[in-house]
ModelCIF file with pLDDT and N, C-alpha, C, O atoms, coordinates in Angstrom:
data_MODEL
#
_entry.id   MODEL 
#
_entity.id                         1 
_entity.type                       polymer 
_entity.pdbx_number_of_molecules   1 
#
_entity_poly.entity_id                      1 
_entity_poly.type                           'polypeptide(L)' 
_entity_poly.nstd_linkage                   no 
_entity_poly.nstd_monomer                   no 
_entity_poly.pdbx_seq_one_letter_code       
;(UNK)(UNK)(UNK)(UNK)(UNK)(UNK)(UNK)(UNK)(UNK)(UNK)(UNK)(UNK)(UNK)(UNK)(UNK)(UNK)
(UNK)(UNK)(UNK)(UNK)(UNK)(UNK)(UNK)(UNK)(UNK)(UNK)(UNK)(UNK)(UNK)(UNK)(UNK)(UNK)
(UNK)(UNK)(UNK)(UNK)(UNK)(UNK)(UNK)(UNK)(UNK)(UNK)(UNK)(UNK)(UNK)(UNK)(UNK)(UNK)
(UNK)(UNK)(UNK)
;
_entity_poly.pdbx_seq_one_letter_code_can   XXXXXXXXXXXXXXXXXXXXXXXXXXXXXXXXXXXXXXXXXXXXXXXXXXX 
_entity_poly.pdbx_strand_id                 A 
#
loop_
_entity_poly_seq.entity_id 
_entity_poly_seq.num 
_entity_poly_seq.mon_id 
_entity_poly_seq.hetero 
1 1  UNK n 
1 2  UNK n 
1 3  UNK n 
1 4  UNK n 
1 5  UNK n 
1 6  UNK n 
1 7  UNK n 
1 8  UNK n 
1 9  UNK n 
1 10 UNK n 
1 11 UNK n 
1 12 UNK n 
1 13 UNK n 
1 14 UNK n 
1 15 UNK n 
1 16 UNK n 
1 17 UNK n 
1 18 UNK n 
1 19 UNK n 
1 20 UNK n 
1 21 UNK n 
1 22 UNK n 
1 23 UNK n 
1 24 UNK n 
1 25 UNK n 
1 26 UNK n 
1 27 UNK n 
1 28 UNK n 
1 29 UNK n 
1 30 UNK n 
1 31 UNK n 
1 32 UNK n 
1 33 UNK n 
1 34 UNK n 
1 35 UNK n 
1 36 UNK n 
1 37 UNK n 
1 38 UNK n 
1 39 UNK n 
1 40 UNK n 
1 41 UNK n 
1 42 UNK n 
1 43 UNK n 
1 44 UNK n 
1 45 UNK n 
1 46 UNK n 
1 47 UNK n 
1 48 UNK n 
1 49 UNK n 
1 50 UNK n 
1 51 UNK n 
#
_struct_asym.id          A 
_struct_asym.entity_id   1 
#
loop_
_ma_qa_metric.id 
_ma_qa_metric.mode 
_ma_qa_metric.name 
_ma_qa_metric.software_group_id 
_ma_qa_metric.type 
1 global pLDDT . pLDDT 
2 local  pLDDT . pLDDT 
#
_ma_qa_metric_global.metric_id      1 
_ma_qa_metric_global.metric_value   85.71 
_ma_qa_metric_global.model_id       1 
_ma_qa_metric_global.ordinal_id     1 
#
loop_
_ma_qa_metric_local.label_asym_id 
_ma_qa_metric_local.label_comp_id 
_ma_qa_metric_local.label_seq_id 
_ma_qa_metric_local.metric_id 
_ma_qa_metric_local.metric_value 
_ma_qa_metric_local.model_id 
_ma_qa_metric_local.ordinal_id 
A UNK 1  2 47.00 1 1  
A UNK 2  2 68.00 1 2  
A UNK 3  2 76.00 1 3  
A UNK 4  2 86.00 1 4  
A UNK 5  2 92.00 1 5  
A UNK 6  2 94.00 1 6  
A UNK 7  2 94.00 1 7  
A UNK 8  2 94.00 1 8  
A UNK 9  2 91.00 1 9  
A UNK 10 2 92.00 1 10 
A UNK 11 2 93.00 1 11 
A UNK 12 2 91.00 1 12 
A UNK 13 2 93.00 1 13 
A UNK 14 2 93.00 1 14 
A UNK 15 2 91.00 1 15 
A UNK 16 2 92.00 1 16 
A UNK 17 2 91.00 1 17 
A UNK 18 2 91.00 1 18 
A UNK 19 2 92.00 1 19 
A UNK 20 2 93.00 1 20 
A UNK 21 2 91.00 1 21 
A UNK 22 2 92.00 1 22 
A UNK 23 2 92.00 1 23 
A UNK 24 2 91.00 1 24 
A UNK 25 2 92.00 1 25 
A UNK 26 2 93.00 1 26 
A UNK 27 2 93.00 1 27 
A UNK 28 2 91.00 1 28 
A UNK 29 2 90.00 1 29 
A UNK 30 2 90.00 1 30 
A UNK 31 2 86.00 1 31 
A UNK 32 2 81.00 1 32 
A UNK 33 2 75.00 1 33 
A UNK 34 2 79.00 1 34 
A UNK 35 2 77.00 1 35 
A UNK 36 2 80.00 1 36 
A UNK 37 2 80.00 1 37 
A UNK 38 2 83.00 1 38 
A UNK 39 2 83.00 1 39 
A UNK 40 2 86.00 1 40 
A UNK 41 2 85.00 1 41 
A UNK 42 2 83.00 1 42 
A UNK 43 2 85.00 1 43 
A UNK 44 2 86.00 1 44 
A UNK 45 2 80.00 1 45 
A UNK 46 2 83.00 1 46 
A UNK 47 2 86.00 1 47 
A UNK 48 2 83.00 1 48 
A UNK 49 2 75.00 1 49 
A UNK 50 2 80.00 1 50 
A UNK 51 2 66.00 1 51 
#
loop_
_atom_site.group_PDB 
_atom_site.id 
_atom_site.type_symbol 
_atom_site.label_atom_id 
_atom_site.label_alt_id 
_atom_site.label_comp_id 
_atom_site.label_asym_id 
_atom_site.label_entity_id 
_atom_site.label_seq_id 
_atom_site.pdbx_PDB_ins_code 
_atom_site.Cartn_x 
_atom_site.Cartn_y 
_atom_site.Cartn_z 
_atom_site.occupancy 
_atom_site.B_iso_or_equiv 
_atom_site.pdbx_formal_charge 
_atom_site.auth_seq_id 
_atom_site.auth_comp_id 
_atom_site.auth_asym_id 
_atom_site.auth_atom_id 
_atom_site.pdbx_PDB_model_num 
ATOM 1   N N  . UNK A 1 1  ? 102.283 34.333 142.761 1.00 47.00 ? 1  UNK A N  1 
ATOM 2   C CA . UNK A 1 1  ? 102.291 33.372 141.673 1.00 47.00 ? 1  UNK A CA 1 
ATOM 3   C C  . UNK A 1 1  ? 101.832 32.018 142.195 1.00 47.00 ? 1  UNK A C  1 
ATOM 4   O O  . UNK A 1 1  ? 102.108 31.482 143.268 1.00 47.00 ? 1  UNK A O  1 
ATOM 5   N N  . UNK A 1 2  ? 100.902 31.490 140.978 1.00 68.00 ? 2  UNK A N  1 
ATOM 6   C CA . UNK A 1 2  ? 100.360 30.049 141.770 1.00 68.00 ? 2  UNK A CA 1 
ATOM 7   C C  . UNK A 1 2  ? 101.691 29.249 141.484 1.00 68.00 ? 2  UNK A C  1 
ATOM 8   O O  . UNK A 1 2  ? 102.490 29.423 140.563 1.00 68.00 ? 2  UNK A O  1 
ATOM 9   N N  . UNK A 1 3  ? 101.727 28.222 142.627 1.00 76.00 ? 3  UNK A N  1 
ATOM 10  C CA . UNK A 1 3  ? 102.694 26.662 142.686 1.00 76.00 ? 3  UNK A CA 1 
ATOM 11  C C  . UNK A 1 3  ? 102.097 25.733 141.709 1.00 76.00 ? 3  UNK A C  1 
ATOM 12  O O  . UNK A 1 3  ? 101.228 25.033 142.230 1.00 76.00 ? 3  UNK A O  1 
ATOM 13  N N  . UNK A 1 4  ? 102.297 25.499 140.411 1.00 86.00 ? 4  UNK A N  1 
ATOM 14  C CA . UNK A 1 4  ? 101.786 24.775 139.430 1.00 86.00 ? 4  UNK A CA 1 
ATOM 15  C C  . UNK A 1 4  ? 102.796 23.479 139.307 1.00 86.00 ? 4  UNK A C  1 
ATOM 16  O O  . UNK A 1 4  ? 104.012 23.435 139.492 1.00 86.00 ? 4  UNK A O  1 
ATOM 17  N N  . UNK A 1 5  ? 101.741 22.290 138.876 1.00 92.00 ? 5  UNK A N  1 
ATOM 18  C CA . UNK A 1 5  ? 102.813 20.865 139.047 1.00 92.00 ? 5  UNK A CA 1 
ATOM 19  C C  . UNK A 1 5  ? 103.328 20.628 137.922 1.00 92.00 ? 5  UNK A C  1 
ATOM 20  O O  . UNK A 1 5  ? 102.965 20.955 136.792 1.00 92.00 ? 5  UNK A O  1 
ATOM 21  N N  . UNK A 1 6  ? 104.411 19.896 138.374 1.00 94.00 ? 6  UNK A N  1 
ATOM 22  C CA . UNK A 1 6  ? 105.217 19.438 137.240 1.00 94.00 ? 6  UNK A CA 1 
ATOM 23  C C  . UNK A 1 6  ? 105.398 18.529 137.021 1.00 94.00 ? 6  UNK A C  1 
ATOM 24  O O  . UNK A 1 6  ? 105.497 17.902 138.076 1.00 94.00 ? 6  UNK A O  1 
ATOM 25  N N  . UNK A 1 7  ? 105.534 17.924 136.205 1.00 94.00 ? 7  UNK A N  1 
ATOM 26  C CA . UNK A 1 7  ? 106.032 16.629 135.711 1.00 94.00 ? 7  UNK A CA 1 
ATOM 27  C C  . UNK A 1 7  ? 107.507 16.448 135.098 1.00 94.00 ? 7  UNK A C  1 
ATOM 28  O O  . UNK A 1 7  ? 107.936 17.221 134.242 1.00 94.00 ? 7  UNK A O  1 
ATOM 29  N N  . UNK A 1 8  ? 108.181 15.467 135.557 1.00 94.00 ? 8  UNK A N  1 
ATOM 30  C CA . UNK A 1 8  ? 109.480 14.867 135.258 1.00 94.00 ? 8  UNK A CA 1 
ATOM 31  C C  . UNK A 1 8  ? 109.241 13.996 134.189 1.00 94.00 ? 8  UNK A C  1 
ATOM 32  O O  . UNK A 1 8  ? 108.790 12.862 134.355 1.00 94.00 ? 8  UNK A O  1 
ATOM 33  N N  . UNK A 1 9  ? 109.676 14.733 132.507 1.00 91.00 ? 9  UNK A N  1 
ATOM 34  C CA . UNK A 1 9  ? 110.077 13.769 131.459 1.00 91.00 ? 9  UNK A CA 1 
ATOM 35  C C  . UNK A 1 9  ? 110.467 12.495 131.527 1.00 91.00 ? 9  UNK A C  1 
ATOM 36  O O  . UNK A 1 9  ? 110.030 11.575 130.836 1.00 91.00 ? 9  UNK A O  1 
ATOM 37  N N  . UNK A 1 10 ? 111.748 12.400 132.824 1.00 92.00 ? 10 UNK A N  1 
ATOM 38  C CA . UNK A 1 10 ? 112.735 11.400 132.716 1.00 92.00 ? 10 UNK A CA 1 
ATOM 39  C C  . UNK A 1 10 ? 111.702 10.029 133.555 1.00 92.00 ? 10 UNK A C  1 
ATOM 40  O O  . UNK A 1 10 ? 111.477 8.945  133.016 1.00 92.00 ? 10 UNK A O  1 
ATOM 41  N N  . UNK A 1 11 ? 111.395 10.276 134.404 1.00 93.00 ? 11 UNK A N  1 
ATOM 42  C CA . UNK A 1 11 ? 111.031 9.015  135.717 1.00 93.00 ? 11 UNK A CA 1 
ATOM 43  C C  . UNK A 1 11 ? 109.253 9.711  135.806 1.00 93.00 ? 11 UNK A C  1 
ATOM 44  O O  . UNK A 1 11 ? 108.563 9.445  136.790 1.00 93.00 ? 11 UNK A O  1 
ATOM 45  N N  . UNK A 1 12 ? 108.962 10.178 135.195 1.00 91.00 ? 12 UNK A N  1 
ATOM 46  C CA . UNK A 1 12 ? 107.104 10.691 135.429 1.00 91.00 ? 12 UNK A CA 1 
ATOM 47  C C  . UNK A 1 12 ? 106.932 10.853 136.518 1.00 91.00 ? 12 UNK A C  1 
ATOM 48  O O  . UNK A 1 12 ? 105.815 10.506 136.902 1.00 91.00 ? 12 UNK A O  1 
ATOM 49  N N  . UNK A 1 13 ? 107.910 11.455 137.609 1.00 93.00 ? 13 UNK A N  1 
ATOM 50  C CA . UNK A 1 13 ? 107.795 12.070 139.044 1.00 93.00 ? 13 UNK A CA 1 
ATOM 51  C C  . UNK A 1 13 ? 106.716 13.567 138.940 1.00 93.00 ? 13 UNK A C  1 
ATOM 52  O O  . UNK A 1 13 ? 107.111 14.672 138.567 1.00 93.00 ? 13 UNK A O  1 
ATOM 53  N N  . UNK A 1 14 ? 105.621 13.306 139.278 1.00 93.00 ? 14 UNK A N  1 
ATOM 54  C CA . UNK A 1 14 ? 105.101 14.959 139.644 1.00 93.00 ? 14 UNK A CA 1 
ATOM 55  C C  . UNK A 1 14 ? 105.758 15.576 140.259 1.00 93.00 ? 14 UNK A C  1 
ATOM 56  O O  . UNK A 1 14 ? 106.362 14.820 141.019 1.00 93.00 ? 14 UNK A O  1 
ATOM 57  N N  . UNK A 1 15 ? 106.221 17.224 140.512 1.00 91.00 ? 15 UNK A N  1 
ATOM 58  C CA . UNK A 1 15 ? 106.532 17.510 141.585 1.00 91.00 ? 15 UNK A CA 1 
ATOM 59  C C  . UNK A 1 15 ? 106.217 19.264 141.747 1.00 91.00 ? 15 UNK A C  1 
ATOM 60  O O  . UNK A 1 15 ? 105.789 19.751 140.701 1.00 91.00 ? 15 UNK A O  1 
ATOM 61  N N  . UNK A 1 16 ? 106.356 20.147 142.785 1.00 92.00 ? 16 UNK A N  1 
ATOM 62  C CA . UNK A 1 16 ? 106.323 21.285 142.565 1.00 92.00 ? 16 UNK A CA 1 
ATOM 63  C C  . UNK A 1 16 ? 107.126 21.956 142.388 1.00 92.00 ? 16 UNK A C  1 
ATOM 64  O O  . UNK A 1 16 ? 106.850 23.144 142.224 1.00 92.00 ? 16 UNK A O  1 
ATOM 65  N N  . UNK A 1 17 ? 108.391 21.551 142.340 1.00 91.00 ? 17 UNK A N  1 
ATOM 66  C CA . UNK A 1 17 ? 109.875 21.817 141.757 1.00 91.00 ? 17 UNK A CA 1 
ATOM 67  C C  . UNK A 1 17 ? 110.661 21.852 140.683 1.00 91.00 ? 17 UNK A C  1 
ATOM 68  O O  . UNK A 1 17 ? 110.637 20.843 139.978 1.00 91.00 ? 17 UNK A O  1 
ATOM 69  N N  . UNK A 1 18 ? 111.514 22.943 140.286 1.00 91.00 ? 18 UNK A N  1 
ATOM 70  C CA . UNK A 1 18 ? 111.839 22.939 139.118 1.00 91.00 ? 18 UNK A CA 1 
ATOM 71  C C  . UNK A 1 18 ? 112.789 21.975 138.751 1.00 91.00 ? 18 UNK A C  1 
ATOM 72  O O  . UNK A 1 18 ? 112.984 21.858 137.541 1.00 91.00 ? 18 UNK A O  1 
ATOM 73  N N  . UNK A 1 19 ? 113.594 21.068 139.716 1.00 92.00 ? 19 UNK A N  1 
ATOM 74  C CA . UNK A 1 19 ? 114.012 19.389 138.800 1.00 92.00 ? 19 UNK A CA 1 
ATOM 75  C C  . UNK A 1 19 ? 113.242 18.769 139.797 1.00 92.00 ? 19 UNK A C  1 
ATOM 76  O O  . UNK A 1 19 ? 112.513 19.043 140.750 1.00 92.00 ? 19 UNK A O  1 
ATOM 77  N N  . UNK A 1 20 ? 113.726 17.775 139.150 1.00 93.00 ? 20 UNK A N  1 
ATOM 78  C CA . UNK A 1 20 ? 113.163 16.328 139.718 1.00 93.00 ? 20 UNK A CA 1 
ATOM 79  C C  . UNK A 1 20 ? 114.055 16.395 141.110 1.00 93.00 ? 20 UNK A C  1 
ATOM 80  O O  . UNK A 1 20 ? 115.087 17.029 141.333 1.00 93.00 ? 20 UNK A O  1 
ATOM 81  N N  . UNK A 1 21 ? 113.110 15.309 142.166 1.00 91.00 ? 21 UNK A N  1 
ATOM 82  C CA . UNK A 1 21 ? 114.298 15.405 143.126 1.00 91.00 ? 21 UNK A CA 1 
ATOM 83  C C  . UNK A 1 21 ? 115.004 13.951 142.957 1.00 91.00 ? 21 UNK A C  1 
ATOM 84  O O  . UNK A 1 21 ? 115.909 13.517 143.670 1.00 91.00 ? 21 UNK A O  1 
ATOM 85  N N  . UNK A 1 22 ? 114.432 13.337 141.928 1.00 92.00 ? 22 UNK A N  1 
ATOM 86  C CA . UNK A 1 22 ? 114.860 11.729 141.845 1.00 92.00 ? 22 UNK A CA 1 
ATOM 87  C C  . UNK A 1 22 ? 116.276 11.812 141.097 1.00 92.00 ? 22 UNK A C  1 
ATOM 88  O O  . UNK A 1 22 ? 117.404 11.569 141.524 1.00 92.00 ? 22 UNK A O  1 
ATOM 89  N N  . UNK A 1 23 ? 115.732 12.338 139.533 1.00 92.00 ? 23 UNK A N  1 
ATOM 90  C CA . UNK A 1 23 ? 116.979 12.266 138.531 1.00 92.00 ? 23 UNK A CA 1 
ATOM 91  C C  . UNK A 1 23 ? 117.404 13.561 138.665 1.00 92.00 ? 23 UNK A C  1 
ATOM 92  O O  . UNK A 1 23 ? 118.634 13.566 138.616 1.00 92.00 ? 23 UNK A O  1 
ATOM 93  N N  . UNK A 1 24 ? 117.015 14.514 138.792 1.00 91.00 ? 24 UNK A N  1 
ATOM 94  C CA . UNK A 1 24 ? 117.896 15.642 138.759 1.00 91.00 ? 24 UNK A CA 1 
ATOM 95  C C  . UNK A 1 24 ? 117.311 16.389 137.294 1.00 91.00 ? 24 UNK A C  1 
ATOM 96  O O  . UNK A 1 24 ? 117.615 17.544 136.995 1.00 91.00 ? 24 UNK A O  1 
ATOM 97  N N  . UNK A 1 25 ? 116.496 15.588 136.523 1.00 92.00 ? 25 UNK A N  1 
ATOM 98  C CA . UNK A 1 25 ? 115.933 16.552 135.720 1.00 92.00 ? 25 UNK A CA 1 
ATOM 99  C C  . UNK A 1 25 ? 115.529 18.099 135.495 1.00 92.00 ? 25 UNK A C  1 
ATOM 100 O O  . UNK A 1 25 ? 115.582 18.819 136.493 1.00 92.00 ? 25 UNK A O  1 
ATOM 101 N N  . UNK A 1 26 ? 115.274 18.464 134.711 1.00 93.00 ? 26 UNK A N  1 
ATOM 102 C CA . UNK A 1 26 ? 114.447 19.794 134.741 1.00 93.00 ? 26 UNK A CA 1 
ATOM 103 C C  . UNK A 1 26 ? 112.992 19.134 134.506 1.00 93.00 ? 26 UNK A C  1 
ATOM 104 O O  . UNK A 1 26 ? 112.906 18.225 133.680 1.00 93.00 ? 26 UNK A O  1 
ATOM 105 N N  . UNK A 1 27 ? 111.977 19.514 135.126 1.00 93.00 ? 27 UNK A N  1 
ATOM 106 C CA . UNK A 1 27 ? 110.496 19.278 135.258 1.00 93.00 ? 27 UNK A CA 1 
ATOM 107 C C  . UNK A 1 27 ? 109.979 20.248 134.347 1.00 93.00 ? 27 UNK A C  1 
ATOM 108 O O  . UNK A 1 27 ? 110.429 21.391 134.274 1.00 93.00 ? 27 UNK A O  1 
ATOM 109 N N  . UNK A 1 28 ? 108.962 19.770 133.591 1.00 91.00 ? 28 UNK A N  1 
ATOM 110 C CA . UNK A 1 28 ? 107.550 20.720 132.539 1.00 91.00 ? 28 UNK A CA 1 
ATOM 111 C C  . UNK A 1 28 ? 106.536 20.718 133.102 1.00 91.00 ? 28 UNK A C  1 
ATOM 112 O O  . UNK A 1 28 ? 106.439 19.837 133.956 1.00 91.00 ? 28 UNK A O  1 
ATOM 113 N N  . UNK A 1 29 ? 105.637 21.413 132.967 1.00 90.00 ? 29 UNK A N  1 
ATOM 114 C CA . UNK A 1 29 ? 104.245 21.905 133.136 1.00 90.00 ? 29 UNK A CA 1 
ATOM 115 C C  . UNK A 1 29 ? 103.403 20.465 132.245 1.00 90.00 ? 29 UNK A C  1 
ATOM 116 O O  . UNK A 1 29 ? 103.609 20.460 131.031 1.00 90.00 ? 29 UNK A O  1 
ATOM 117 N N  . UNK A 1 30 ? 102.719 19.583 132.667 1.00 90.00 ? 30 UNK A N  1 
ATOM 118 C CA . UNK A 1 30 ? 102.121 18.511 132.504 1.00 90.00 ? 30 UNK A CA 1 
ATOM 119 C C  . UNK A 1 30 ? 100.821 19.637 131.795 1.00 90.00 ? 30 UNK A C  1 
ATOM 120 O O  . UNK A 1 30 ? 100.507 18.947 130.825 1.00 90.00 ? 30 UNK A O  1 
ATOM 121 N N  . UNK A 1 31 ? 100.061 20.701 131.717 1.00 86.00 ? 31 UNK A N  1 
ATOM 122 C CA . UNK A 1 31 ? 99.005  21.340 131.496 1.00 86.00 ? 31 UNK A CA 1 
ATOM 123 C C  . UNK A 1 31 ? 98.897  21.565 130.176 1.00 86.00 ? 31 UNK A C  1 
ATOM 124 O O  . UNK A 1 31 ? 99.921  21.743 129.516 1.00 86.00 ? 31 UNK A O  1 
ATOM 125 N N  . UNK A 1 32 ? 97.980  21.585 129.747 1.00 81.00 ? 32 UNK A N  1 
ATOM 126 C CA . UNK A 1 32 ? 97.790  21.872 128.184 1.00 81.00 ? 32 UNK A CA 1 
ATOM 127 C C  . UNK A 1 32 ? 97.662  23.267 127.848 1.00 81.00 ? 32 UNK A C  1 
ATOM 128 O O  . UNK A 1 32 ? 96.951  23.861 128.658 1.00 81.00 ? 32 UNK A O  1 
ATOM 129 N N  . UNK A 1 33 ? 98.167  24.063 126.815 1.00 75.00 ? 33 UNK A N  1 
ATOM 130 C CA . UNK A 1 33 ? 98.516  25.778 126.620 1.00 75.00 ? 33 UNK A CA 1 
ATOM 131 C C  . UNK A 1 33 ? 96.833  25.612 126.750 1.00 75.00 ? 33 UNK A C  1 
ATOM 132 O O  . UNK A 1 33 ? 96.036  24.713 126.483 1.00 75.00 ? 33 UNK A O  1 
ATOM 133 N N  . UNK A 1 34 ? 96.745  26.874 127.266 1.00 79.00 ? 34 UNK A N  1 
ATOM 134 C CA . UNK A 1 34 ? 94.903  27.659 126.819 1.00 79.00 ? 34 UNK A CA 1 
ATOM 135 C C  . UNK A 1 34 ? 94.465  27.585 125.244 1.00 79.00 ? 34 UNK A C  1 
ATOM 136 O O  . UNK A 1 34 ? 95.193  27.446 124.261 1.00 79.00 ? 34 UNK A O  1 
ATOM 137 N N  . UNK A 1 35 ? 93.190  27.709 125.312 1.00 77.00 ? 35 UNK A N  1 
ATOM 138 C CA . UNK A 1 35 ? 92.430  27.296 123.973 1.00 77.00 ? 35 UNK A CA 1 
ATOM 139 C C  . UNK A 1 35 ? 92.263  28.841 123.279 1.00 77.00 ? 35 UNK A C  1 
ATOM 140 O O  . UNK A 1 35 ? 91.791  29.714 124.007 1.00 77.00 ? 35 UNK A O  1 
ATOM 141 N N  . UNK A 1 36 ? 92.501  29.062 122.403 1.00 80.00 ? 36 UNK A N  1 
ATOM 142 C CA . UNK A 1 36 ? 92.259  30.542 122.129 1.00 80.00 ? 36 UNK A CA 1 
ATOM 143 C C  . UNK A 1 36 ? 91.307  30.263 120.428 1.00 80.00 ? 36 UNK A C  1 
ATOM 144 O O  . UNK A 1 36 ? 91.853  29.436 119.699 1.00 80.00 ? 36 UNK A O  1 
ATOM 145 N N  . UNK A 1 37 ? 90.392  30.720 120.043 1.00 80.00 ? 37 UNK A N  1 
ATOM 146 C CA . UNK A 1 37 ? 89.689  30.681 118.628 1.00 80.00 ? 37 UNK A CA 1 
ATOM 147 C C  . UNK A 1 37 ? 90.634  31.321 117.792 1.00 80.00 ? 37 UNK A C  1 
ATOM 148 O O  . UNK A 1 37 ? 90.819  30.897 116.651 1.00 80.00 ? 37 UNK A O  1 
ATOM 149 N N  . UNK A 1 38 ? 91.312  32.393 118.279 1.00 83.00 ? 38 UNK A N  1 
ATOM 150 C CA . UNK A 1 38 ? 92.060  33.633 117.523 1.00 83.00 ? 38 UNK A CA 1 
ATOM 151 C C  . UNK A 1 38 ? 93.318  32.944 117.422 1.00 83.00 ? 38 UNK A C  1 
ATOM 152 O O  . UNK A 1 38 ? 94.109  33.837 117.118 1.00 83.00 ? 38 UNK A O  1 
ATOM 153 N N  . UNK A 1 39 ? 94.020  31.742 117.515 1.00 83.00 ? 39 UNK A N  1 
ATOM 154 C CA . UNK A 1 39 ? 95.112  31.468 117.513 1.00 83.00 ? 39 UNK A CA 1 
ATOM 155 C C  . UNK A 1 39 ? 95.720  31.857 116.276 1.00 83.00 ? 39 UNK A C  1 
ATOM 156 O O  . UNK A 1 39 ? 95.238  31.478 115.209 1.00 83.00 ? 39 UNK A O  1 
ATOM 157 N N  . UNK A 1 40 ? 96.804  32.628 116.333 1.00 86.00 ? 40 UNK A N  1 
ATOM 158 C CA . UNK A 1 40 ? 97.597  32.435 115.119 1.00 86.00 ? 40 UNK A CA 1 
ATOM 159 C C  . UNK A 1 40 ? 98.656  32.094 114.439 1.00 86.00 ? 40 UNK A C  1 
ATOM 160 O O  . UNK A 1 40 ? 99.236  32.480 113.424 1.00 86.00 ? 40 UNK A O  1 
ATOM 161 N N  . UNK A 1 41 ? 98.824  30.944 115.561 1.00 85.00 ? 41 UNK A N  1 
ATOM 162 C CA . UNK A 1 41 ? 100.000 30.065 115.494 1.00 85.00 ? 41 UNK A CA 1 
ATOM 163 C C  . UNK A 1 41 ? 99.448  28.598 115.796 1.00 85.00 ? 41 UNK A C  1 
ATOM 164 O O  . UNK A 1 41 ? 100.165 27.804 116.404 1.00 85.00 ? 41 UNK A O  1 
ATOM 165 N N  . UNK A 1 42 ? 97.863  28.161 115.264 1.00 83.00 ? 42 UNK A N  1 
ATOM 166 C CA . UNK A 1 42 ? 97.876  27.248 115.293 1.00 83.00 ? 42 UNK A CA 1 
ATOM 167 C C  . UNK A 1 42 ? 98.110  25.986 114.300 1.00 83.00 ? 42 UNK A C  1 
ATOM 168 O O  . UNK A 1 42 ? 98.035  24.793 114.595 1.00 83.00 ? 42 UNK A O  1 
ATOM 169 N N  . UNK A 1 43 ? 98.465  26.667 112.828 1.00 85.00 ? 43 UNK A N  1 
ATOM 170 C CA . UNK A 1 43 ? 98.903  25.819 111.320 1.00 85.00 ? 43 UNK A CA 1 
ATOM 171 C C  . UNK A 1 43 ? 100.298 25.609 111.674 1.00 85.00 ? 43 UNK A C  1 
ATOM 172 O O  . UNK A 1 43 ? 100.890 24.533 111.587 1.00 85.00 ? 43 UNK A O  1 
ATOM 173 N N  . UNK A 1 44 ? 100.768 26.680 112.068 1.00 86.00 ? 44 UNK A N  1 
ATOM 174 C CA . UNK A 1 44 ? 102.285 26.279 112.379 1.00 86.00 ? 44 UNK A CA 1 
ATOM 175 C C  . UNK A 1 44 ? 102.812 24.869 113.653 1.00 86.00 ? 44 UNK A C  1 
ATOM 176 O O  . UNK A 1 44 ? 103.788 24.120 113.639 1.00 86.00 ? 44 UNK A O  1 
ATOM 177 N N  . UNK A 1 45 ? 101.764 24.986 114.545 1.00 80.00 ? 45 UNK A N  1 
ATOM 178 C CA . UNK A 1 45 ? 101.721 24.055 115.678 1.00 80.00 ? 45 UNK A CA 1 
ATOM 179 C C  . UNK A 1 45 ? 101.696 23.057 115.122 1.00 80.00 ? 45 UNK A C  1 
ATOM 180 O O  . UNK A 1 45 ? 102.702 22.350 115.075 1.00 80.00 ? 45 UNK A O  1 
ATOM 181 N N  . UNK A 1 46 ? 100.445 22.679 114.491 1.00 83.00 ? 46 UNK A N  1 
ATOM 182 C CA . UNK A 1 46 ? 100.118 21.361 113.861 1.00 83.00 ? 46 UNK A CA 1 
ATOM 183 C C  . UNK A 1 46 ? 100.779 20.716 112.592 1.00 83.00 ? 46 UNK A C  1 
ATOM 184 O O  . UNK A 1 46 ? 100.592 19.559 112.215 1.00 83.00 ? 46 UNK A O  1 
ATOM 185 N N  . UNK A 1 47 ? 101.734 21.831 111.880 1.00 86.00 ? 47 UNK A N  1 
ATOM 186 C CA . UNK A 1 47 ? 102.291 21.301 110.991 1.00 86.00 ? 47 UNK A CA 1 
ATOM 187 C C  . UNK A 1 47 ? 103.777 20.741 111.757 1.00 86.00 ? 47 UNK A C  1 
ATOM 188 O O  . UNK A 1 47 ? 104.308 19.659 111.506 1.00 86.00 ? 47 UNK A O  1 
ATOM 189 N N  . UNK A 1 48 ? 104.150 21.495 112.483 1.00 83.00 ? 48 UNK A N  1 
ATOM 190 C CA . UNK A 1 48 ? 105.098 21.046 113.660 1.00 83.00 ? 48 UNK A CA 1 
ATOM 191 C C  . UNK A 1 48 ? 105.125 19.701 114.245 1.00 83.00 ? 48 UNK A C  1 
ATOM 192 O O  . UNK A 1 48 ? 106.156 19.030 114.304 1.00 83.00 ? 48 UNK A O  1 
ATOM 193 N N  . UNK A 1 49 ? 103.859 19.271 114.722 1.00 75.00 ? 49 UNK A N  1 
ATOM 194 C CA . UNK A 1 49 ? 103.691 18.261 115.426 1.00 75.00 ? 49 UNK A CA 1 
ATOM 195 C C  . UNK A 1 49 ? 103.216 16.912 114.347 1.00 75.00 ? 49 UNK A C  1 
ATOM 196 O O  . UNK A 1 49 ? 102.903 15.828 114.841 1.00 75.00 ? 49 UNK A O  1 
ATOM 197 N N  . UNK A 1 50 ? 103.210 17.160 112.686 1.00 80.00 ? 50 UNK A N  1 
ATOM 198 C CA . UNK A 1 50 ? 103.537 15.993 111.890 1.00 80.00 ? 50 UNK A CA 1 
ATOM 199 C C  . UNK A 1 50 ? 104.840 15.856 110.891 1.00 80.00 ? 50 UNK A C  1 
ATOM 200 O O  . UNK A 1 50 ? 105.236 15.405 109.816 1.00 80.00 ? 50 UNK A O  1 
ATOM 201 N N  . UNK A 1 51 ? 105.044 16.271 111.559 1.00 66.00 ? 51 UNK A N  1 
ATOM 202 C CA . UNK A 1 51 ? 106.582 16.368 110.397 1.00 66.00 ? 51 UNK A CA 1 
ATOM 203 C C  . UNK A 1 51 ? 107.674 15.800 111.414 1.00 66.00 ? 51 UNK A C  1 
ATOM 204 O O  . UNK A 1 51 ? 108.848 15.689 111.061 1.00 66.00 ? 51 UNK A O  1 
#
C-alpha cells in the first residue's frame, strides 16, 4: 500500500500519519476523489455541498 499524505484539519500539519503529531488530531487525505464521467453520485454530492 502506497504512504499517502495527510493533512491535519486542526493546525494544517501535513503528515504521513494517521493523527497529527502536534494536536493529536485524526489527519484526511488532502487529495481530491478520482474523476469518473459515470458518476452516480454526483447530483447528490453537489446538492450536498449547497445546502
Amino acid at each position: 500500500m502506497k504512504n499517502l499524505l495527510k493533512k491535519c484539519p486542526n493546525c494544517s500539519e501535513y503528515s504521513l500519519q494517521e493523527t497529527c503529531e502536534k494536536c493529536n488530531e485524526k489527519t484526511v487525505s488532502p487529495h481530491p476523489a478520482k474523476f469518473s464521467p459515470d458518476d452516480k453520485y454526483a447530483r447528490l454530492r453537489i446538492a450536498d455541498k449547497y445546502d
